[in-house]
VMD Tcl script that builds the backbone (N, CA, C; Angstrom):
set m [mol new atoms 231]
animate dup $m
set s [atomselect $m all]
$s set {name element resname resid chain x y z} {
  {N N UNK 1 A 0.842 -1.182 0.000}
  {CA C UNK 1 A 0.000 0.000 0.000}
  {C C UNK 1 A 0.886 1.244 0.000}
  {N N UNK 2 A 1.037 2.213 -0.797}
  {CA C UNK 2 A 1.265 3.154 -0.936}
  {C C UNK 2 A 1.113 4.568 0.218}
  {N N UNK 3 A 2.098 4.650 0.987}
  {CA C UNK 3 A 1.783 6.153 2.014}
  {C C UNK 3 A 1.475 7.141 1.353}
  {N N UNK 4 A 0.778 7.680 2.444}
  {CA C UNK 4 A 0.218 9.338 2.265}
  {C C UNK 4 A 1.525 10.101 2.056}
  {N N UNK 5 A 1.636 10.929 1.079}
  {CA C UNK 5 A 3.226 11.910 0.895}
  {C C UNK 5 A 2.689 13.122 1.932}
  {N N UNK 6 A 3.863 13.166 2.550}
  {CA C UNK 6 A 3.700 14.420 3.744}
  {C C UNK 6 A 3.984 15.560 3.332}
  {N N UNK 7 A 3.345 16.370 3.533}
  {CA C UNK 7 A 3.672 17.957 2.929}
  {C C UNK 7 A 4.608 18.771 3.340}
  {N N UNK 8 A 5.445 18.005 4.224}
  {CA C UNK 8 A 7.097 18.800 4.707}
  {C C UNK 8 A 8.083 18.274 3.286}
  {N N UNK 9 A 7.514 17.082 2.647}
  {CA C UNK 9 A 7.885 16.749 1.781}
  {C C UNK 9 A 8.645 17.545 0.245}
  {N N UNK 10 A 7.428 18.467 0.215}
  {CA C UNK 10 A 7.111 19.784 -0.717}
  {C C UNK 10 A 8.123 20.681 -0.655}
  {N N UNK 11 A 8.730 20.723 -1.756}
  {CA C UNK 11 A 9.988 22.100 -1.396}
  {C C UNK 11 A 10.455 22.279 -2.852}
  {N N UNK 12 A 10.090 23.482 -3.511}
  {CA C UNK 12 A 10.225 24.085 -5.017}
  {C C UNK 12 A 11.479 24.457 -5.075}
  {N N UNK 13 A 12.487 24.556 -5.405}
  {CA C UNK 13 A 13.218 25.980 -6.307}
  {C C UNK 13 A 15.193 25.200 -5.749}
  {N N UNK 14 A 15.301 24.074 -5.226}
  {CA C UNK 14 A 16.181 23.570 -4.737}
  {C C UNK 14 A 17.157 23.135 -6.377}
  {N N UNK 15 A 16.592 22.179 -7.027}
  {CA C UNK 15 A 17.194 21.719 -7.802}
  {C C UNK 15 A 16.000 20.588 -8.540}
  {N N UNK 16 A 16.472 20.127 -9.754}
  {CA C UNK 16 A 15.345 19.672 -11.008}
  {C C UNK 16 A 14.562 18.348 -9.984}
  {N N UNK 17 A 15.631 17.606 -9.512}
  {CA C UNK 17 A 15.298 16.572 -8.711}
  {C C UNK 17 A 14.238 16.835 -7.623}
  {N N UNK 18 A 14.075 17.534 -6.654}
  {CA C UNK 18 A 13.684 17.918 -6.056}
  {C C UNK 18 A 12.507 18.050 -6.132}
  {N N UNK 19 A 12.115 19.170 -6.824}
  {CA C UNK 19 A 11.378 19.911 -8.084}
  {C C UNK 19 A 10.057 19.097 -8.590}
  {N N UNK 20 A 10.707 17.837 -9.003}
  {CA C UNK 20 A 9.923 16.422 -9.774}
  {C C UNK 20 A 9.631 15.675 -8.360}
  {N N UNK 21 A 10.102 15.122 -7.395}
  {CA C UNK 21 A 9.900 14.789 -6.606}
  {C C UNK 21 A 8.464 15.594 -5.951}
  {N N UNK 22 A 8.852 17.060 -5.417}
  {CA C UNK 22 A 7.902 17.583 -4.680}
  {C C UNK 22 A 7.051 18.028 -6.232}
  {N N UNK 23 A 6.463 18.033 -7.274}
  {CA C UNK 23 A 5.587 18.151 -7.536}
  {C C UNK 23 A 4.649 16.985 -7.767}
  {N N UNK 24 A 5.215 15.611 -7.984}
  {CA C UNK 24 A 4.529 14.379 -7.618}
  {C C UNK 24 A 3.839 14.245 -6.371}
  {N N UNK 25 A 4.473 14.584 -5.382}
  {CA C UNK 25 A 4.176 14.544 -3.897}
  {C C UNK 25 A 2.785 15.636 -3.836}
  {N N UNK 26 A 3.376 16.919 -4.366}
  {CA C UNK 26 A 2.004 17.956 -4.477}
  {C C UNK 26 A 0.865 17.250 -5.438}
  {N N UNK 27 A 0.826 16.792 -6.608}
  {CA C UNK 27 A -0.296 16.246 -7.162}
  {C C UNK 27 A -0.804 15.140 -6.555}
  {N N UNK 28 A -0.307 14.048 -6.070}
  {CA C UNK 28 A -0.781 13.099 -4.663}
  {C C UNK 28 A -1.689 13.638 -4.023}
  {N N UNK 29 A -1.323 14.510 -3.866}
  {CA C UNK 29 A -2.415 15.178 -2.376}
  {C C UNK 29 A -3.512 16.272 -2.769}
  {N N UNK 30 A -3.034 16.648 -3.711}
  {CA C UNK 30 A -3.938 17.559 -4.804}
  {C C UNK 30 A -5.222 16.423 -4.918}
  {N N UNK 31 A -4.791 15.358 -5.779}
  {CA C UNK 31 A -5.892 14.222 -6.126}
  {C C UNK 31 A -5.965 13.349 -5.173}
  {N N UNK 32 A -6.542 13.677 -3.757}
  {CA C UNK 32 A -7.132 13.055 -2.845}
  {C C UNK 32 A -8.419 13.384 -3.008}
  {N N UNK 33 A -9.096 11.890 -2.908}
  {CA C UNK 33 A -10.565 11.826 -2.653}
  {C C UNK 33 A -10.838 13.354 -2.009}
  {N N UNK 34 A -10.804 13.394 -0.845}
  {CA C UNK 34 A -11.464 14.020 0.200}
  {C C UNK 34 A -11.196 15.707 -0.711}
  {N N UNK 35 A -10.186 16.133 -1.003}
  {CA C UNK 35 A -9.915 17.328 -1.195}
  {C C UNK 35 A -10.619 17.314 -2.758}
  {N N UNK 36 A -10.503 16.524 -3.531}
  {CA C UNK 36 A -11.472 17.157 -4.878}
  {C C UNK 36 A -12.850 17.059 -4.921}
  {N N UNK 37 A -12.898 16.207 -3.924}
  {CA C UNK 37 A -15.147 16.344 -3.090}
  {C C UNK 37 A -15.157 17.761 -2.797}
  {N N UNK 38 A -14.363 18.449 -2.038}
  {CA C UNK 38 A -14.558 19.662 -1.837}
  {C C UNK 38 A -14.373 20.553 -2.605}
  {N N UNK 39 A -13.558 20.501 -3.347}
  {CA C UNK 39 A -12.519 21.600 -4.540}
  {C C UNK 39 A -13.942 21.565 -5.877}
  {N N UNK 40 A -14.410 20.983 -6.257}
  {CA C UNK 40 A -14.932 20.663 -7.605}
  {C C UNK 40 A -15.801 21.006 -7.493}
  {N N UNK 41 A -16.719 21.217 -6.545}
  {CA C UNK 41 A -18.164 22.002 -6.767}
  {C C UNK 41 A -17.741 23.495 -6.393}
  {N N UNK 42 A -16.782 23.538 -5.654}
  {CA C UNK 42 A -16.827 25.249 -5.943}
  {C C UNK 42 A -16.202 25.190 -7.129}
  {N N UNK 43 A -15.796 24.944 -8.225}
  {CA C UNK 43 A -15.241 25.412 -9.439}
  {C C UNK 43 A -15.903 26.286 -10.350}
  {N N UNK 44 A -15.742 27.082 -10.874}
  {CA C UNK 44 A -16.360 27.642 -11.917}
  {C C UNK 44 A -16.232 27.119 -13.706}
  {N N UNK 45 A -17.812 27.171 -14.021}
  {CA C UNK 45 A -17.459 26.301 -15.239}
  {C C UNK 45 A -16.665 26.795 -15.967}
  {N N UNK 46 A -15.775 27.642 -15.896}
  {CA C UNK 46 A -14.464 28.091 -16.875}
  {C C UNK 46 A -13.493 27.484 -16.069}
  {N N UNK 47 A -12.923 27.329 -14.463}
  {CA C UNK 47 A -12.067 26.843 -14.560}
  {C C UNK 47 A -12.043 25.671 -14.400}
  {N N UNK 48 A -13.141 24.490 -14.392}
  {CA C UNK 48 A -13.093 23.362 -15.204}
  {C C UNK 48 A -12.759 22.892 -16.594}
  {N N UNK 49 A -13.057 23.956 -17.218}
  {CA C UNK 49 A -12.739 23.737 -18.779}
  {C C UNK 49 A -10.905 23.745 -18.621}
  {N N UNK 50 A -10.555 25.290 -17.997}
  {CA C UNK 50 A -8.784 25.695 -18.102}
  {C C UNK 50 A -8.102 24.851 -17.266}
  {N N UNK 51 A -8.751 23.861 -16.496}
  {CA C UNK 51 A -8.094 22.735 -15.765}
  {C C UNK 51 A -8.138 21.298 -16.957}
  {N N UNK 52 A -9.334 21.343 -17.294}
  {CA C UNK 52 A -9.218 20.320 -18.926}
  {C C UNK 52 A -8.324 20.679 -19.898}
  {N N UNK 53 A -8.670 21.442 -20.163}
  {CA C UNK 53 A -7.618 21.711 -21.324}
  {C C UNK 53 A -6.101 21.851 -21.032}
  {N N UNK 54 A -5.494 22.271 -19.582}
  {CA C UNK 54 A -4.568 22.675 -19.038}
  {C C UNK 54 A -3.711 21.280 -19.451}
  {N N UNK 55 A -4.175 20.216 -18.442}
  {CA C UNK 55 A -4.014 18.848 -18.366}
  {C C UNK 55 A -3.853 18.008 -19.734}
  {N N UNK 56 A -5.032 18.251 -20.346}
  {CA C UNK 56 A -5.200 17.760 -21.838}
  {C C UNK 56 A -3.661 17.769 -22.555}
  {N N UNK 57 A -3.335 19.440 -22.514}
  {CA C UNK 57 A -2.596 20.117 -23.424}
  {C C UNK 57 A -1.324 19.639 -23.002}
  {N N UNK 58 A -0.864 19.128 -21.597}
  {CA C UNK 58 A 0.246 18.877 -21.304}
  {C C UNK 58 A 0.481 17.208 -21.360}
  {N N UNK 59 A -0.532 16.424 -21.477}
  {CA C UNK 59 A -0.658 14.973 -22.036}
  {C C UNK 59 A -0.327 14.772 -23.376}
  {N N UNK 60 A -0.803 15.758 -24.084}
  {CA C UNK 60 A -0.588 15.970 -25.760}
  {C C UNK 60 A 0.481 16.077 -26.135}
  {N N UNK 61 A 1.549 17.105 -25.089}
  {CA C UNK 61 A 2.465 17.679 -25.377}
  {C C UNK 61 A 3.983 16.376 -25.491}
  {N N UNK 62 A 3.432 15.612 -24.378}
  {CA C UNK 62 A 4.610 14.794 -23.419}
  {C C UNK 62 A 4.583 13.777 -23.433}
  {N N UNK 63 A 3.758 13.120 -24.047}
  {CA C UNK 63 A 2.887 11.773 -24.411}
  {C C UNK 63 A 2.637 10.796 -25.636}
  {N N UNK 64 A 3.318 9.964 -25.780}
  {CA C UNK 64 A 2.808 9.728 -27.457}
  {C C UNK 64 A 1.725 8.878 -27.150}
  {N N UNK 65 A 1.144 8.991 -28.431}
  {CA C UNK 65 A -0.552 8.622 -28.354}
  {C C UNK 65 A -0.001 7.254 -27.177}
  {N N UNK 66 A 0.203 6.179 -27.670}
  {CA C UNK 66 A 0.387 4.679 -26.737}
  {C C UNK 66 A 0.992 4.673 -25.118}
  {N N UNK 67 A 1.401 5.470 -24.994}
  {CA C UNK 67 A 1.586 6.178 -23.609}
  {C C UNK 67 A 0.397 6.497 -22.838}
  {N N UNK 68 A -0.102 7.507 -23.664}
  {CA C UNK 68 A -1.808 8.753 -23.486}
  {C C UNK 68 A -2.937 7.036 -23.220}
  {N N UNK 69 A -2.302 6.000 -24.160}
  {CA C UNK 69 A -3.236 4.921 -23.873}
  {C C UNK 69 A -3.218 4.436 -22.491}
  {N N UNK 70 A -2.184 3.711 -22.371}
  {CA C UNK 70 A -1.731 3.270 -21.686}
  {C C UNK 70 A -1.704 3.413 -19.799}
  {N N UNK 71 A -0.672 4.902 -20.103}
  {CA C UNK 71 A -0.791 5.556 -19.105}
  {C C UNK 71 A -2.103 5.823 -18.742}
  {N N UNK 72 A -2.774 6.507 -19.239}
  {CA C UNK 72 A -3.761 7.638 -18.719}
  {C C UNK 72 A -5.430 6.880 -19.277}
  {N N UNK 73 A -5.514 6.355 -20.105}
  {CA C UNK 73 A -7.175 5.569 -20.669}
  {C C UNK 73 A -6.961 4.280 -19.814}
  {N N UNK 74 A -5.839 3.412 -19.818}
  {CA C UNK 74 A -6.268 2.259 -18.998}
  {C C UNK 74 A -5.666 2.155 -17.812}
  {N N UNK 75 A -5.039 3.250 -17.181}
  {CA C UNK 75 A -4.159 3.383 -16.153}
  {C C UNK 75 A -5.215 3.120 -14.718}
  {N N UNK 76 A -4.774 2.413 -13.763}
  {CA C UNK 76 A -5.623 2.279 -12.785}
  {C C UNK 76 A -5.628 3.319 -11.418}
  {N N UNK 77 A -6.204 3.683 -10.953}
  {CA C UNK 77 A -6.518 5.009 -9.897}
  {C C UNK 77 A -5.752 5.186 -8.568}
}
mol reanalyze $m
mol bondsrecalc $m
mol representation Tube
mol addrep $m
């Protein structure tokens, strides 16, 4: 089973490593159940769309299609 990433964890501007580390750790906790039950109904239907497309655009970017499959259409939660 996979731990909860701790948010002392989190630390930007150190070095690339780091960086990738604490932004994995930040999206972990970003996409917790509990916090997008709350986060998503206050959204506004524009920044649902600029969070779709945001995401979209950076899957597109970084991704070749069989990856985008792979990874992200049959990837498990």
């Amino acid at each position: 089973m996979k731990r909860q990433s701790d948010p002392a964890e989190i630390c930007f501007g150190l070095d690339r490593q780091t960086d990738e580390q604490s932004l994995a750790h930040f999206i972990r906790r970003f996409a917790s159940p509990a916090l997008l039950e709350a986060l998503i109904p206050r959204l506004s239907d524009a920044e649902i769309t600029e969070t779709l497309d945001f995401l979209s655009k950076m899957m597109g970017k970084h991704l070749k299609e069989k990856e985008y499959h792979t990874l992200f259409l049959a990837g498990k939660g």
